[in-house]
Backbone as a chain_set.jsonl record, in Angstrom:
{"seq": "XXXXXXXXXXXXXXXXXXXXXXXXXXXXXXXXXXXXXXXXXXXXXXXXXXXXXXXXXXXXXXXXXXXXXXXXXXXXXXXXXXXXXXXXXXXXXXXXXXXXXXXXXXXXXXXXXXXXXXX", "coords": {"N": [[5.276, 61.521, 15.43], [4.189, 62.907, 12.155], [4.032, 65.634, 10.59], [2.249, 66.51, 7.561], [2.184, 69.185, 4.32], [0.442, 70.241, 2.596], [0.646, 71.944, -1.213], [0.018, 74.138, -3.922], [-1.754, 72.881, -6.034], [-4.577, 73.041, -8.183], [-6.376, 74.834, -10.667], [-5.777, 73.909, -14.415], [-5.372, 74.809, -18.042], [-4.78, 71.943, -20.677], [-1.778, 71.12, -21.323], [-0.288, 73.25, -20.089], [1.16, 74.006, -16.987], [2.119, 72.934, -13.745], [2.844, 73.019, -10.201], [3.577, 71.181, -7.561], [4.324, 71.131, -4.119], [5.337, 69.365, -0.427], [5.524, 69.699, 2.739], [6.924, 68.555, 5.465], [6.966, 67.739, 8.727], [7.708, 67.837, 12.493], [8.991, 65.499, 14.814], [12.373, 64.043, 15.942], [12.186, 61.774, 13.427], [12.82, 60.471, 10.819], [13.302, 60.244, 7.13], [12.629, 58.017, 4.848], [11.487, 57.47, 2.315], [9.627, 59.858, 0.088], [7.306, 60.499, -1.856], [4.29, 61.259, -4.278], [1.1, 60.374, -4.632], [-2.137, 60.158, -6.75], [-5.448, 60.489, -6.965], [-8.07, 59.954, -8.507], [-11.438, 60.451, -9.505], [-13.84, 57.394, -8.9], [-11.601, 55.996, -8.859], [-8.7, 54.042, -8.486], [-6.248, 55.074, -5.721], [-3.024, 55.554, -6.981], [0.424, 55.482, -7.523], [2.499, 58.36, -8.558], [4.96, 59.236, -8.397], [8.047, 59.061, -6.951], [10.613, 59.165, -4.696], [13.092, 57.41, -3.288], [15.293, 58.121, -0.041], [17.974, 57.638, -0.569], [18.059, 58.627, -3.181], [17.249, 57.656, -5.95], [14.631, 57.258, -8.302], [10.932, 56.681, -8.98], [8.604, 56.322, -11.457], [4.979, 56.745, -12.766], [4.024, 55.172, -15.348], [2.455, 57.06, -17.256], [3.736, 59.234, -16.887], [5.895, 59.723, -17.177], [8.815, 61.936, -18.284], [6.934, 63.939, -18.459], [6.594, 64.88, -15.78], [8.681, 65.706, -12.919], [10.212, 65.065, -9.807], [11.469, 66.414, -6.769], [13.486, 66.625, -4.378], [14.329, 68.62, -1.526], [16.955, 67.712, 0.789], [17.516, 69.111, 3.747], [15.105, 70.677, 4.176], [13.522, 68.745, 4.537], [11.228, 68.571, 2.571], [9.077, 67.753, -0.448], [9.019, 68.31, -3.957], [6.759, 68.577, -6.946], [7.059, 68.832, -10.085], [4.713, 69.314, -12.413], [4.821, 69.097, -16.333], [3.581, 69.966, -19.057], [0.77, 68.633, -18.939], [-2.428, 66.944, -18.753], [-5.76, 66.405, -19.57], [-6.068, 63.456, -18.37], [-4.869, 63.923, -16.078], [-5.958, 64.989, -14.082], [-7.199, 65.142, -10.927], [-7.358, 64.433, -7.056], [-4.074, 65.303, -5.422], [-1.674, 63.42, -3.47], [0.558, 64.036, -1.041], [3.199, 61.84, 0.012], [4.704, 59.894, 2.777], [7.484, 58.348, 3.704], [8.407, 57.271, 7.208], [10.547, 56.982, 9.646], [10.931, 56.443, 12.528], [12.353, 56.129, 15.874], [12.53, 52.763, 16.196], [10.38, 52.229, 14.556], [8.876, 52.135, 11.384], [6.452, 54.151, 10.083], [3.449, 55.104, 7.666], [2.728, 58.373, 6.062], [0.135, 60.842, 5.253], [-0.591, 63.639, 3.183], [-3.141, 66.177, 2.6], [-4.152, 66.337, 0.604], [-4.004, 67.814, -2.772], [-6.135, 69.634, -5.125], [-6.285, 68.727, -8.178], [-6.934, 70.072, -11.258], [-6.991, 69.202, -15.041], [-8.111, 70.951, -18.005], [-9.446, 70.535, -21.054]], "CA": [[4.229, 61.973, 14.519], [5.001, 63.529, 11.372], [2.552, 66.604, 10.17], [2.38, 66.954, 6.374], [1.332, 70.413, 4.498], [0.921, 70.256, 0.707], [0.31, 73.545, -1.497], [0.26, 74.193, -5.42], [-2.998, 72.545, -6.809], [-5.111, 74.226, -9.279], [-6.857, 73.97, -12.581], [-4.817, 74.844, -15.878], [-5.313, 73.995, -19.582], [-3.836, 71.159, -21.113], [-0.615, 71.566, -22.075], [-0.28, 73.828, -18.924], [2.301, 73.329, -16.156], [1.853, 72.815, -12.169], [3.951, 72.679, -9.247], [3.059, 70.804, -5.929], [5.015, 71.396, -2.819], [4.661, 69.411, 0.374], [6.679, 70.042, 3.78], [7.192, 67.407, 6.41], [7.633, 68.418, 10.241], [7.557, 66.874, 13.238], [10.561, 65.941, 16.057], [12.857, 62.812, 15.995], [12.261, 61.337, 12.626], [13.659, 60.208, 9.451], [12.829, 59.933, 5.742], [13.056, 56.873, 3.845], [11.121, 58.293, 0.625], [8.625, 60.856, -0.121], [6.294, 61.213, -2.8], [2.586, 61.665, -4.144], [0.161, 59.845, -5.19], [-2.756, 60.539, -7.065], [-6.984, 59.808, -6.821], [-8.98, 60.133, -9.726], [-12.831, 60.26, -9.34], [-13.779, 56.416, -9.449], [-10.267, 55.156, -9.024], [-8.165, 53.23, -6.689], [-5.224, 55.578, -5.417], [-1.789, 55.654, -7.604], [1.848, 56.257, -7.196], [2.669, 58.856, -9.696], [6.167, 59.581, -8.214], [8.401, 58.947, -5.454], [12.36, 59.821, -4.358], [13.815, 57.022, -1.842], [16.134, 58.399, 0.67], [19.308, 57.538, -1.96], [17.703, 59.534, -4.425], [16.486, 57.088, -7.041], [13.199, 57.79, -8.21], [10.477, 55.675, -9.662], [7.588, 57.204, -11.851], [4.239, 56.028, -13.148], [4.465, 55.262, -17.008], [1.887, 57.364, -17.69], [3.959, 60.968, -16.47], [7.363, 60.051, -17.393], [9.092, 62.69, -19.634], [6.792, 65.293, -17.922], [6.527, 65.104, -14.461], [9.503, 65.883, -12.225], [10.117, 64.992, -8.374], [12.116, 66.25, -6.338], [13.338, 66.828, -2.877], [15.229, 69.169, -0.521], [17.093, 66.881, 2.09], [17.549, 69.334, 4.703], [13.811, 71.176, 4.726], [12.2, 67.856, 4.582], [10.353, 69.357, 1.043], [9.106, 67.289, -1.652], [8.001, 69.065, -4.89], [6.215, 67.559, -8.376], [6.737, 69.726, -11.224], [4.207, 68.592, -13.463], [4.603, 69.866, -17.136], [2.301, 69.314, -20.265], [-0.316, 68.338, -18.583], [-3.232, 66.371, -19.739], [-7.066, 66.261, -18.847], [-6.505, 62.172, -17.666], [-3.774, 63.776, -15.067], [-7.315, 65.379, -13.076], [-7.044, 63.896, -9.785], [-6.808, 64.735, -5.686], [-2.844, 64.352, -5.298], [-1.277, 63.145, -1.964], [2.026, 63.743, -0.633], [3.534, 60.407, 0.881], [6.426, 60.258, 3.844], [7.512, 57.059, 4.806], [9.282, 57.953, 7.871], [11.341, 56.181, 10.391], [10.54, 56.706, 14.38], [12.583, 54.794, 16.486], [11.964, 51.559, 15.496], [9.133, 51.968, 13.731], [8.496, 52.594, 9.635], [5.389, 54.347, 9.307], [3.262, 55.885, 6.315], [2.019, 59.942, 6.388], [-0.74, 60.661, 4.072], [-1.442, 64.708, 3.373], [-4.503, 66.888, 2.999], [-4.553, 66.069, -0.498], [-4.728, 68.829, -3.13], [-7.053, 69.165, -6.355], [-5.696, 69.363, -10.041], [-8.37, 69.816, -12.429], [-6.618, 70.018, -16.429], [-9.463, 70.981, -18.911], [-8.971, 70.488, -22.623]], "C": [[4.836, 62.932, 13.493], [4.115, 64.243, 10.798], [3.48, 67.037, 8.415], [1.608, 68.157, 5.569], [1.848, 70.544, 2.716], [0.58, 71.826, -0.02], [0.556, 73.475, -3.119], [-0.507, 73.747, -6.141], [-3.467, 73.433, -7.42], [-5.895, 74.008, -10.564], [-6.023, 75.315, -13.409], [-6.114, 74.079, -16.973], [-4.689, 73.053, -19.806], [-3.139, 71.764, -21.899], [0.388, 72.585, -20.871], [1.213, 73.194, -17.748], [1.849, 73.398, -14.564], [2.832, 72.811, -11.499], [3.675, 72.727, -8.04], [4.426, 70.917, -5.123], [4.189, 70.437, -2.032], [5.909, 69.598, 1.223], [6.294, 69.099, 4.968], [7.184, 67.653, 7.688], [7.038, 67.503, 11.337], [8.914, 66.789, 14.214], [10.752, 63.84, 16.091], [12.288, 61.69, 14.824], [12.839, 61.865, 11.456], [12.588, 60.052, 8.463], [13.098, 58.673, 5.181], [12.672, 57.393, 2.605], [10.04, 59.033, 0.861], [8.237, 60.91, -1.848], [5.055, 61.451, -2.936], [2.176, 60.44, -5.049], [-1.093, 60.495, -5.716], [-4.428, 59.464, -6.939], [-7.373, 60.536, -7.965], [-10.354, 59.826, -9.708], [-13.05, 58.393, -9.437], [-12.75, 55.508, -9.606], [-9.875, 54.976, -8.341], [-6.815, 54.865, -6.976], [-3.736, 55.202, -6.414], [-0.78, 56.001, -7.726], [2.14, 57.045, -8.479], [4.125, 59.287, -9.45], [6.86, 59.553, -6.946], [9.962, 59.047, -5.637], [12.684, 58.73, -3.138], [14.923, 58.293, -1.168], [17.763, 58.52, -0.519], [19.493, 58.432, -3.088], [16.917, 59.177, -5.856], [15.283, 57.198, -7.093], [12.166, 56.753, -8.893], [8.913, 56.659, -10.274], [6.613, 56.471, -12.679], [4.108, 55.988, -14.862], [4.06, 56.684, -17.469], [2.397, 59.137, -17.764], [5.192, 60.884, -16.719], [7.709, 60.656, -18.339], [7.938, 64.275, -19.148], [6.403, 65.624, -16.902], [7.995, 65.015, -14.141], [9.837, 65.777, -10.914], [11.631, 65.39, -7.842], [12.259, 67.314, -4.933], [14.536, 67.675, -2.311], [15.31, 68.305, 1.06], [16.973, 67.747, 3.506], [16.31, 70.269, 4.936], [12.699, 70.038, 4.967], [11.044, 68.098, 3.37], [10.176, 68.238, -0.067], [8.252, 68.222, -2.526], [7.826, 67.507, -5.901], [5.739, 68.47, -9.273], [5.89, 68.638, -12.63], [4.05, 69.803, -14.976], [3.893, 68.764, -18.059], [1.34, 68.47, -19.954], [-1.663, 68.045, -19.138], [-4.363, 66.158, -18.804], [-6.938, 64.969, -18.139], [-5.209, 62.365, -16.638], [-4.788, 64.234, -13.797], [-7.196, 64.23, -11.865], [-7.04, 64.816, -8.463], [-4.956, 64.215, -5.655], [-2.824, 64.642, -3.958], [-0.118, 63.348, -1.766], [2.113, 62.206, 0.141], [4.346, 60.476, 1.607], [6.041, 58.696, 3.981], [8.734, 57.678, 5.896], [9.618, 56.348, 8.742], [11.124, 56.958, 12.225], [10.793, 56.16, 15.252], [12.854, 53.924, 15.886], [11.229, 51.104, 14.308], [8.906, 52.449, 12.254], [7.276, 53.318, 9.625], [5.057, 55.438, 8.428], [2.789, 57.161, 6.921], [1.435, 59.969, 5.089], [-0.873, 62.554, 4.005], [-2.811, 64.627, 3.059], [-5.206, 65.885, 1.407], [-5.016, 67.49, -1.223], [-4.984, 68.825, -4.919], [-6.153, 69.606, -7.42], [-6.477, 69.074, -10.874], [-7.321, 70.413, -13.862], [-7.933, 69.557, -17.497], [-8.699, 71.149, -19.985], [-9.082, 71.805, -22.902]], "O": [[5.787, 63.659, 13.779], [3.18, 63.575, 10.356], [4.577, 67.523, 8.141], [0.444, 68.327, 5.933], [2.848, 70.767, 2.033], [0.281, 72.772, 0.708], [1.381, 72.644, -3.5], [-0.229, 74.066, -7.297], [-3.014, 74.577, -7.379], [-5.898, 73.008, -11.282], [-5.778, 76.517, -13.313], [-7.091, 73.34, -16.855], [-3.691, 73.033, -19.086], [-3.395, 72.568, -22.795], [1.619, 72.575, -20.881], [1.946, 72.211, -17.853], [0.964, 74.238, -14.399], [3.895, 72.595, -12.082], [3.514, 73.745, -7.367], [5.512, 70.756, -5.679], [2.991, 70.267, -2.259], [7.049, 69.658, 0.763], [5.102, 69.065, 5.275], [8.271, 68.221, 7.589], [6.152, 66.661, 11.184], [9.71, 67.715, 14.373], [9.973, 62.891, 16.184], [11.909, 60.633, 15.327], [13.202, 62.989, 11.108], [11.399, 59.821, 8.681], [14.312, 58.467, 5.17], [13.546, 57.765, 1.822], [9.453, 58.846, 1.927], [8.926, 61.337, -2.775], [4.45, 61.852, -1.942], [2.798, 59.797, -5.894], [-1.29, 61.566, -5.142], [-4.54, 58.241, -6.86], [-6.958, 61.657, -8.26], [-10.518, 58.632, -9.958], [-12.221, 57.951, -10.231], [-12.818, 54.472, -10.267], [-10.235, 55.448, -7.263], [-6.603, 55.471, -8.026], [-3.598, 53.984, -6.303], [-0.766, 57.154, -8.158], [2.033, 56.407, -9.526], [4.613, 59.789, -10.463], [6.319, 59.983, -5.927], [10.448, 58.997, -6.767], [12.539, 59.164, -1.995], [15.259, 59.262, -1.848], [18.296, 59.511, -1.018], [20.477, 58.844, -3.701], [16.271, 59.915, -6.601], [14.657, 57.255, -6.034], [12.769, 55.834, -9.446], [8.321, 57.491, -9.587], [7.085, 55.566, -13.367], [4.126, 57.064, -15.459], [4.883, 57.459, -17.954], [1.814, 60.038, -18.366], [5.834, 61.919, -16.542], [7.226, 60.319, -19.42], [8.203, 65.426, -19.496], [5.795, 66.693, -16.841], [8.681, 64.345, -14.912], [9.746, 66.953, -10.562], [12.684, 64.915, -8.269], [11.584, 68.273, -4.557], [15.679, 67.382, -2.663], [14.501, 68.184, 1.98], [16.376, 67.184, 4.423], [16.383, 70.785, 6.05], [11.542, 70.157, 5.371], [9.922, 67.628, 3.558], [11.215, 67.825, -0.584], [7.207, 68.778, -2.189], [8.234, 66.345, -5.868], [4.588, 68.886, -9.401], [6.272, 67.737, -13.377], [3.482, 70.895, -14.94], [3.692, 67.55, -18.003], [1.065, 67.546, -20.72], [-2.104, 68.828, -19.979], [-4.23, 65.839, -17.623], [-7.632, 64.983, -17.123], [-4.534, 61.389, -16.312], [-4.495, 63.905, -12.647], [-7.131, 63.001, -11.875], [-6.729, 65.99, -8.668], [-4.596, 63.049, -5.822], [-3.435, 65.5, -3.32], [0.552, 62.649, -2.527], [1.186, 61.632, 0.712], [5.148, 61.331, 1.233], [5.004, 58.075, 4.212], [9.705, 58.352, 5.553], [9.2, 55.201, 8.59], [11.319, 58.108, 12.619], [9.893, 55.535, 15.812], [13.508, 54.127, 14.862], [11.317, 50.184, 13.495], [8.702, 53.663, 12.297], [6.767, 52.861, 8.601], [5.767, 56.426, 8.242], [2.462, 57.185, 8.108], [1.869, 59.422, 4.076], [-1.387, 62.917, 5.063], [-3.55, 63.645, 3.118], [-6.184, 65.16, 1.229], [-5.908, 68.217, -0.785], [-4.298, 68.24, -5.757], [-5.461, 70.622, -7.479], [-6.741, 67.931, -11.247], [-6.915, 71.573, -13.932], [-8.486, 68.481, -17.727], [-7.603, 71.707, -20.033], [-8.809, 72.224, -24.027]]}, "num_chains": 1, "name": "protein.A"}
């Protein structure tokens, strides 16, 4: 089991900057990738950024150029510096773990935490 613990939500201004944290813990697992996703009132769920294990990263069009991901291998830590921030970035974000357990691949979802940007 892998317990996830996010932190850094908030409401700004647009134009504004953020910075999510989440932290990973747990006993006898691995990382494959970590990132977040985002919910938007009315909307399906969305990858807005993620870090495989390797390091390569993959990011949703819509944040590239001012979002940032990235990870500390040995605390298990993913952050998501989000800068210039824009009212259609408003959303619940999620941390993501895919972990490794044994055998087994599975997903970790956090708490989820709010980012409200007002014009």
């Amino acid at each position: 089991q892998v317990q996830l613990v996010e932190s850094g939500g908030g409401s700004v201004q647009a134009g504004e900057s953020l910075r999510l944290s989440c932290a990973a813990s747990g006993s006898r697992f691995s990382i494959n990738a970590m990132g977040w996703y985002r919910q938007a009132p009315g909307k399906q769920r969305e990858l807005v950024a993620v870090m495989a294990s390797g390091g390569s990263t993959n990011y949703v069009d819509s944040v590239k150029g001012r979002f940032t991901i990235s990870r500390d291998y040995a605390k298990n830590t993913v952050d998501l510096q989000m800068n210039r921030l824009k009212p259609e970035d408003t959303a619940v974000y999620y941390c993501n773990v895919d972990a490794r357990i044994g055998a087994a691949n599975l997903r970790y979802w956090g708490q989820g935490t709010q980012v409200t940007v007002s014009s």
